[in-house]
C-alpha positions in Angstrom: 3.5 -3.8 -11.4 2.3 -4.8 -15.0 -1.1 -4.5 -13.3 -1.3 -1.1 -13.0 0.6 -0.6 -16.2 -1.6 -2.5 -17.6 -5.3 -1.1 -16.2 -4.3 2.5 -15.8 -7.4 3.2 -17.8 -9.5 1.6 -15.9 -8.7 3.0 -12.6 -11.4 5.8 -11.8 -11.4 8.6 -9.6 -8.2 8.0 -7.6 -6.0 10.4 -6.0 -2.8 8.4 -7.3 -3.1 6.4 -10.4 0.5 5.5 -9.6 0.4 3.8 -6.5 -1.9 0.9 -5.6 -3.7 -0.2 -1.8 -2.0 -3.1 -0.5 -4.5 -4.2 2.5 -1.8 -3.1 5.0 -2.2 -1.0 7.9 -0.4 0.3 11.3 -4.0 2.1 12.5 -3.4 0.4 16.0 0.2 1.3 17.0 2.5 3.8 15.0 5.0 1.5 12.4 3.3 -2.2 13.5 2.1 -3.0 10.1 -0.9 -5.9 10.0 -2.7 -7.3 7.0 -6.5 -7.4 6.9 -5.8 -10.5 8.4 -4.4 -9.5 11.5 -0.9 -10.6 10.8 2.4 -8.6 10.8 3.6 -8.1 7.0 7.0 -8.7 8.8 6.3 -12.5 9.1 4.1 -12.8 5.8 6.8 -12.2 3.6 7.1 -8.6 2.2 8.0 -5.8 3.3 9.9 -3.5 0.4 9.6 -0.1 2.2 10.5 2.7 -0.8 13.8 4.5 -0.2 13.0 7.2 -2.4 10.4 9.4 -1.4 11.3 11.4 1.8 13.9 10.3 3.0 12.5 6.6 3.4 8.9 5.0 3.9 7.4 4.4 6.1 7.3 8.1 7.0 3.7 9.1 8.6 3.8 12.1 7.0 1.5 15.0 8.9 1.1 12.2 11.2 -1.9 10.7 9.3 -0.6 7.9 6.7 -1.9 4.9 7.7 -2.5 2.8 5.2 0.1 0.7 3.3 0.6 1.1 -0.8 2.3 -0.6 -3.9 4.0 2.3 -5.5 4.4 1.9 -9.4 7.6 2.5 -9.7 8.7 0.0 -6.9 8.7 -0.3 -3.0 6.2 0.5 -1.0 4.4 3.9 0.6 2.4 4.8 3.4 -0.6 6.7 2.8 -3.7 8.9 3.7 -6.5 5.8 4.3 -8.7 8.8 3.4 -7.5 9.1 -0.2 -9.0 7.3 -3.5 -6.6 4.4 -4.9 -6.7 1.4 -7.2 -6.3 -1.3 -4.7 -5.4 -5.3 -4.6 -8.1 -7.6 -3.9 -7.1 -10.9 -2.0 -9.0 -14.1 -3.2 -8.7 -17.8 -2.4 -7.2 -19.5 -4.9 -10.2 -22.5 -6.0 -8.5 -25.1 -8.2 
C-alpha cells in the first residue's frame, strides 16, 4: 500500500485515488475470478476480499463490478471496469 501512499500525486484523472486495479476479473462467470493470465486468483495466492464495504466484497454491486481492485486501506474491491483507476503493472523480473 505504500505505493499508492506514496504516488497519490501522480495518479491522474481517476475515479478513486484510493483503490488501485489489480489485473483481476470474473467478466466470464459471476464470482470466478481470473488474472490476465487466465488463472484463478484462488490458486495464485491472494485473495483478501474487503469485509468492510457492504456487507462484504465481492458484491457486484448494480450487477456491473467486474473488475478486481487493491483498496488503500486494505482488502480487496470489486469494481466498475468502466471507471478510471491507478492500476498495477505486472513485469518479468530480468536479473
Amino acid at each position: 500500500m505504500d505505493m499508492l501512499n506514496e504516488g497519490a500525486s501522480k495518479i491522474r484523472d481517476a475515479a478513486n485515488k484510493e483503490q488501485a486495479l489489480l489485473g483481476i476479473h470474473d467478466m466470464f462467470q459471476e464470482g470466478e475470478w481470473l488474472t490476465v493470465f487466465g488463472q484463478s486468483i484462488y490458486i495464485t495466492g491472494y485473495s483478501n476480499w474487503s469485509p468492510i464495504f457492504f456487507g462484504g466484497q465481492p458484491d457486484n454491486y448494480l450487477g456491473n463490478q467486474n473488475c478486481g481492485s487493491l483498496i488503500k486501506s486494505g482488502g480487496m474491491d470489486d469494481v466498475n471496469c468502466r471507471e478510471k483507476f491507478a492500476f498495477f503493472c505486472e513485469a518479468p523480473l530480468i536479473c
